[in-house]
Structure formats: C-alpha cells, structure tokens
C-alpha positions as CSV (number, residue, x, y, z in Angstrom):
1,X,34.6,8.2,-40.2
2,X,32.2,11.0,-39.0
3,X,29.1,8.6,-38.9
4,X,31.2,6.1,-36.9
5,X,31.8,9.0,-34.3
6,X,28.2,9.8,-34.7
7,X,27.4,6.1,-33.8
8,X,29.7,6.5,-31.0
9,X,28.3,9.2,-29.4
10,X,25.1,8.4,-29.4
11,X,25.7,5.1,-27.6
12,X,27.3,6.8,-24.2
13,X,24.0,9.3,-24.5
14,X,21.5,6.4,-24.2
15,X,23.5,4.9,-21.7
16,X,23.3,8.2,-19.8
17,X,19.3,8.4,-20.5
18,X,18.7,4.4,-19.1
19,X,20.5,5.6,-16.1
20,X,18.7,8.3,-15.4
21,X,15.3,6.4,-15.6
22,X,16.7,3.7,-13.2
23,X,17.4,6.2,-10.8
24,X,14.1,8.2,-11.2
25,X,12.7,4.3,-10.9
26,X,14.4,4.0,-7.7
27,X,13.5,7.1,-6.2
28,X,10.2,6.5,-7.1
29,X,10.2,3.3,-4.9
30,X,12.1,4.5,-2.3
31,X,9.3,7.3,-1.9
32,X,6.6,4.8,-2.2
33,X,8.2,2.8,0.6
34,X,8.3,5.7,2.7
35,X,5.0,6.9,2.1
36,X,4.0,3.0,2.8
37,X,6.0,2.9,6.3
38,X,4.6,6.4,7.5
39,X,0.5,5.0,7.1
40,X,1.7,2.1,8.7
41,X,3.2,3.4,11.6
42,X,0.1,6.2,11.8
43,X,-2.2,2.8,11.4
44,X,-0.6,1.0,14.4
45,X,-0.1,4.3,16.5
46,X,-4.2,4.8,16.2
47,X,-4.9,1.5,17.3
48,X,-3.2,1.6,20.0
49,X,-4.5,5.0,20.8
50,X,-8.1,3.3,20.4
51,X,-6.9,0.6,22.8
52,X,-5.5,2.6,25.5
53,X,-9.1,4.3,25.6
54,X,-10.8,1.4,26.4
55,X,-11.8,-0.3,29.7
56,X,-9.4,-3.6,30.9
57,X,-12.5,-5.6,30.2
58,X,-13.6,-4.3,27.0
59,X,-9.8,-4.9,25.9
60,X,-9.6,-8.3,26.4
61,X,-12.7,-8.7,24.6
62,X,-11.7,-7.2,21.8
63,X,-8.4,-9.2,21.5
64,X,-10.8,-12.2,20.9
65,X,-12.5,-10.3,18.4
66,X,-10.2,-9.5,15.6
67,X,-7.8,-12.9,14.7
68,X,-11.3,-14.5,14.0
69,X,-12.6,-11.8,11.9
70,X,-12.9,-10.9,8.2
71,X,-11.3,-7.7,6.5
72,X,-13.1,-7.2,3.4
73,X,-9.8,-6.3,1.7
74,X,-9.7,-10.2,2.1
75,X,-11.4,-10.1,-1.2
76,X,-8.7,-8.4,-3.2
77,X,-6.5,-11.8,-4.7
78,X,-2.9,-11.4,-3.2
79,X,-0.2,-13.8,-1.9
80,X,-1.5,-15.7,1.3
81,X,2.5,-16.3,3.2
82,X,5.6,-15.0,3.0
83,X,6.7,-17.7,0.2
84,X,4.4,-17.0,-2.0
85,X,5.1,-13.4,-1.8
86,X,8.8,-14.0,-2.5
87,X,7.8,-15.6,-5.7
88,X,5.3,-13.1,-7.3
89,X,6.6,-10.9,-9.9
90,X,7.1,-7.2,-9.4
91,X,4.3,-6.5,-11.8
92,X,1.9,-8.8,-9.8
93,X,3.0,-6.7,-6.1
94,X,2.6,-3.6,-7.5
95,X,-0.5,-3.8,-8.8
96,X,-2.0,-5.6,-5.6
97,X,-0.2,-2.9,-4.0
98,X,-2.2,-0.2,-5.6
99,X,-5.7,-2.4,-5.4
100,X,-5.2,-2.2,-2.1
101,X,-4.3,1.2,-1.3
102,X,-7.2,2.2,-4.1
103,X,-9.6,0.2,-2.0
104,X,-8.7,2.5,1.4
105,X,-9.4,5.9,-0.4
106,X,-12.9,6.1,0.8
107,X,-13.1,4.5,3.8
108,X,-10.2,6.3,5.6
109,X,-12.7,9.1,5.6
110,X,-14.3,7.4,8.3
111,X,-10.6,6.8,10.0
112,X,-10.3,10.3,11.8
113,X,-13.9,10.0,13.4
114,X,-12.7,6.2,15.2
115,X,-10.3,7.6,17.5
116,X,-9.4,11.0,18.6
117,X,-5.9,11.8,18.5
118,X,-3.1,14.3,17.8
119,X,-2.4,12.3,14.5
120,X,-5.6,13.7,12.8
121,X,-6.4,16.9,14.6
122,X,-6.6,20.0,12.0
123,X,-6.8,17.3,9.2
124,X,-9.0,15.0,8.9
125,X,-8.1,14.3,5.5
126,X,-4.9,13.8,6.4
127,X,-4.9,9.6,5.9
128,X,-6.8,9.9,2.3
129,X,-4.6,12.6,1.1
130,X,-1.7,10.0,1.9
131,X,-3.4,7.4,0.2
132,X,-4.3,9.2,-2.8
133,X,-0.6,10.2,-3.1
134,X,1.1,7.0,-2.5
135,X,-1.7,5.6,-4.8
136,X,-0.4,7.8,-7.8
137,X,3.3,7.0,-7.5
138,X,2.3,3.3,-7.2
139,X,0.7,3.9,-10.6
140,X,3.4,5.2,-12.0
141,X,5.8,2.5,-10.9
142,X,3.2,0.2,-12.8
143,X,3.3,2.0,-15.9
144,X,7.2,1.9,-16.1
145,X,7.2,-1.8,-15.4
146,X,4.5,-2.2,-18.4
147,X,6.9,-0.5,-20.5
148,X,3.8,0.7,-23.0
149,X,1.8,-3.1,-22.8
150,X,-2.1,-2.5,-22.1
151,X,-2.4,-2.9,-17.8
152,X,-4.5,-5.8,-17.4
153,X,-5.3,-7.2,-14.2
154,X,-7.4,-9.9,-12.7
155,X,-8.5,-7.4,-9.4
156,X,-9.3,-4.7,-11.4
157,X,-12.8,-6.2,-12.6
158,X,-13.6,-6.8,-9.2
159,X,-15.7,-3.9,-7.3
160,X,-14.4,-2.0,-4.3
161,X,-14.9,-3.9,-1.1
162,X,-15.2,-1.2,1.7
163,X,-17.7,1.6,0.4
164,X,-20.9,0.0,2.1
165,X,-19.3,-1.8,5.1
166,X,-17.2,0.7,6.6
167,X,-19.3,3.7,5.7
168,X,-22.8,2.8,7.2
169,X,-20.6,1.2,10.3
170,X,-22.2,3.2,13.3
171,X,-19.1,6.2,14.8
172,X,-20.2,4.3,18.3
173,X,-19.4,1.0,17.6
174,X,-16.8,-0.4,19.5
175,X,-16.5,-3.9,17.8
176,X,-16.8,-2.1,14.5
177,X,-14.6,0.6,15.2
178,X,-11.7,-1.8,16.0
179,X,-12.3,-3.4,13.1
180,X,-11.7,-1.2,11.0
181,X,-8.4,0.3,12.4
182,X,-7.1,-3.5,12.9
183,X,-8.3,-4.3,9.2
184,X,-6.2,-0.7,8.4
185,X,-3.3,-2.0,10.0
186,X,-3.5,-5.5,8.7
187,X,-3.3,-4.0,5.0
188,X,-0.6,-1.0,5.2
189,X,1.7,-3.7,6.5
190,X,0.4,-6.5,3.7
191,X,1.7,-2.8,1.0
192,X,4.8,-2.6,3.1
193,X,5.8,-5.8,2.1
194,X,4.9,-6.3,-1.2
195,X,6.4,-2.7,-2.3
196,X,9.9,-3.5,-0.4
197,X,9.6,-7.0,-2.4
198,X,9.1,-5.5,-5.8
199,X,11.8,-3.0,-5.2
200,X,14.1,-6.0,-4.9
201,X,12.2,-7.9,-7.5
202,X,13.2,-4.9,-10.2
203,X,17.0,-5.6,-9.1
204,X,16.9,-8.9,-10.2
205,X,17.9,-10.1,-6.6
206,X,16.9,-13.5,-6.0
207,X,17.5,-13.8,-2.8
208,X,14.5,-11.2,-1.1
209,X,14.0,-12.3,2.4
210,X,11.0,-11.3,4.6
C-alpha cells in the first residue's frame, strides 16, 4: 500500500517538473521573439535614417541598387518562400536562426559607424551586445529541442560570410553602406520569422500562417 502511494506521488511531481520546463521553454521563445522584433525594428529605423540623409537623386539610385544585389548571408542554406518555411521543422528554424544571428556578431561593429543616429549614441556596441544575447538564448532553445542528441548541422561546417566583406567596406561608401543596413534588415526579419514559426512548430500547430 505505501509503495503504491509512493508511485502516486511521484507521478503528479513529474507532471509538475514537465510543466515547468514548458513554460521556461516558452518564455524562452517569447524573449527570443522580442529580442528578434526590437533589432528589426532598430534595423529598419537606421535605414531609413540613412535614407532620409541622402540627396533625392542619390535615393532613387540607390532604390535600384539593392533588389539586384547579393547579401552574403545568402550563403547560409535556409528556406527560400514562405511555404517552405511553414514546413521546416523547429529544429531546422532555430538553428538557421542562430547561423544567422552568429554570422552578424562581427559585422554589426561596423553598423554604428553607417549612420549617425540617436539609436547608437553612447553605445556603439549596443547592436552586437543584442546579438550576442539573443544568440545565447537561441542556443539554448536548440539544446532543449536536441533533448541530449549531439547538434549537428549542415551550416555549421560552412565559414562566416561577412568578416572580410563588411569589415574592409570603406565608412564613406554610399553603395556599400546601404548595403549593409539593407542586407541587416533583410536578415532580422528572415529570424523574425523563422523564430515566430518554431514557436508554433513546438506547439504542434499545424496550421502556422505567415
């Protein structure tokens, strides 16, 4: 009789303990979509900062510029339409979530010196301090989802994209420059995506609209 009550009370405990991790799981996404939303916004709030600055003419030649042009983030495998981001696995987002995000670290050092705004004043390591952060809860939400299985990924034997391009890019370069924040842009809103995705991926929804 005791071991049966034993038995009994340790199966509302381990209820309570799966609970808890789906809810720490949850907040952890919730954050990362925040975090994601935030660098976004900043992203498309320095852009158009950088526009505003420019001449009507150099504008409208700049608008010609970027759909024909080549992030190098282009490199990094991910899913190429809305459809066949609906039907990648959580795993799958996540990690080109993070490869993308991990490929940003050291570049965004070169973000604050494009444009000169209120955004970055008094920080200039205020875009790569939000990377780094969002990168490490991404990683986290990776290693839950492996549940203990070794993380192997296709990207990962790949090398970062960005270090020599965007680095050695010349401060003056206004083709360059717009680049790179258009490029920034482009990618915190391919993250956005594919972390709001996997959140609904991990609640076994099978209906997650774009």
């Amino acid at each position: 009789m005791a071991r049966v009550l034993v038995l009994l009370s340790v199966v509302p405990v381990s209820l309570l303990v799966n609970q808890g991790r789906a809810s720490d799981n949850q907040r952890l996404f919730n954050n990362a979509v925040i975090r994601v939303q935030h660098l976004h916004q900043l992203a498309a709030k320095m852009i158009n900062d950088f526009e505003d600055s420019l001449l009507p003419e150099e504008r409208r030649q700049l608008s010609k510029i970027f759909p024909l042009s080549f992030c190098n983030s282009d490199y990094i495998e991910a899913p190429t339409g809305k459809d066949e981001t609906q039907k990648s696995s959580m795993l799958k987002l996540l990690r080109i979530s993070f490869r993308l995000i991990e490929s940003w670290e050291y570049p965004s050092q070169t973000l604050s010196g494009t444009v000169s705004n209120s955004l970055t004043a008094g920080n200039p390591n205020q875009i790569t301090e939000k990377l780094a952060d969002l990168k490490m809860g991404i990683n986290v939400l990776i290693k839950g989802s492996l549940d203990g299985q070794p993380n192997i990924d296709d990207n990962d034997s790949l090398p970062l994209p960005f270090e020599d391009f965007y680095l050695t890019m010349g401060e003056n370069n206004l083709r360059e420059s717009f680049r790179l924040l258009a490029c920034f842009k482009k990618d915190m809103h391919k993250v956005e995506t594919y972390l709001r995705v996997a959140n609904c991926r991990r609640s076994l929804d099978s209906n997650c609209t774009l």
